[in-house]
Every structure is written in structure tokens, then in C-alpha cells.
C-alpha positions as CSV (number, residue, x, y, z in Angstrom):
1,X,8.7,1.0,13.2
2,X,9.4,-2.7,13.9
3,X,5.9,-3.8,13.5
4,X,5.6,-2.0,10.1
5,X,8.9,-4.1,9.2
6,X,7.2,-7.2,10.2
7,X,3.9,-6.3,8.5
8,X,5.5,-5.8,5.7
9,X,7.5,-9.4,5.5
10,X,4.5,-10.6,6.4
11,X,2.2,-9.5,4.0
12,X,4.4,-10.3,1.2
13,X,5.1,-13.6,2.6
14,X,1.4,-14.3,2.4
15,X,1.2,-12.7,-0.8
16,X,3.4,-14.5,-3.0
17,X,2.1,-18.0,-1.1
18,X,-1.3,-17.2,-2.5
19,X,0.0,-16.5,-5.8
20,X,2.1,-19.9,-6.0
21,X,-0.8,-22.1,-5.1
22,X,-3.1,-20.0,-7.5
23,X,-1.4,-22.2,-9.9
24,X,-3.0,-19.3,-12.5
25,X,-0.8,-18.3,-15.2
26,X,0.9,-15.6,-15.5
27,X,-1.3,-13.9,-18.3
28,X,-4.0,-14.6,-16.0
29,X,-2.6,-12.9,-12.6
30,X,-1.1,-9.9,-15.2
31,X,-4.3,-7.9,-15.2
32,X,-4.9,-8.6,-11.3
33,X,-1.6,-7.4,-10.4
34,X,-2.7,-4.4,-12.7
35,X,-5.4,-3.3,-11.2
36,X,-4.3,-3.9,-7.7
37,X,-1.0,-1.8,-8.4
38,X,-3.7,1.2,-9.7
39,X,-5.6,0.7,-6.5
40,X,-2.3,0.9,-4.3
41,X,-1.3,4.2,-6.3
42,X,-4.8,5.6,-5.2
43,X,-4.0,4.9,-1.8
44,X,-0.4,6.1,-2.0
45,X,-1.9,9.8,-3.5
46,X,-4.5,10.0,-0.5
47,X,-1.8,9.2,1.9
48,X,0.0,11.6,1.0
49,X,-2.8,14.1,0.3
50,X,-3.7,13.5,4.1
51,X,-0.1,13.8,5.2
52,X,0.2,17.0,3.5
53,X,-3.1,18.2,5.6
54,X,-1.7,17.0,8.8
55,X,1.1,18.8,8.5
56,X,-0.7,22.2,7.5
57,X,-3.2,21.8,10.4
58,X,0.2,21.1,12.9
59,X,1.4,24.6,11.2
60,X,-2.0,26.4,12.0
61,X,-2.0,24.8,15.5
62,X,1.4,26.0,16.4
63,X,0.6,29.7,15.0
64,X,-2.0,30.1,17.4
């Protein structure tokens, strides 16, 4: 769990020095930030999707 907490500093550490040295403005790194947030909520559903099979494959397994 600690190295998801770090992962997670760092990444958005990085993140937000990219964006400051962009120099872009903001109604240029708007439509980014759009379509990265719809590609994050992609991966979010098929996280989930696969943690929802997962845990119905444990529940078979332990039925056996």
C-alpha cells in the first residue's frame, strides 16, 4: 500500500511539473485534460469490471 501512496505523489508531482512548463493556456490544456479524464473513466469501468470477475471466479473456486 505504501508504494501505491508514493506512486501516487509521484505521478502527480510529475504531472502538474509538465503542465507548468507547458506554458500552454488553459483553453489549450482544457480539451487534453478532457479526453484524458474519459480515458481514465475507461480504465476505472474495466477495473472494476475485472475486479467484479475476480471475485466471482474466487466464489466458484471456493465452491468446489
Amino acid at each position: 500500500m505504501d508504494e501505491i501512496i508514493l506512486s501516487e505523489r509521484k505521478a502527480r508531482e510529475d504531472i502538474v511539473k509538465i503542465i507548468n512548463e507547458s506554458g500552454l493556456p488553459a483553453f489549450i490544456l482544457k480539451p487534453i485534460f478532457k479526453e484524458i479524464l474519459e480515458q481514465v473513466n475507461i480504465m476505472v469501468e474495466e477495473q472494476y469490471n475485472q475486479a467484479v470477475l475476480n471475485k466471482e471466479n474466487e466464489k466458484g473456486e471456493n465452491n468446489e
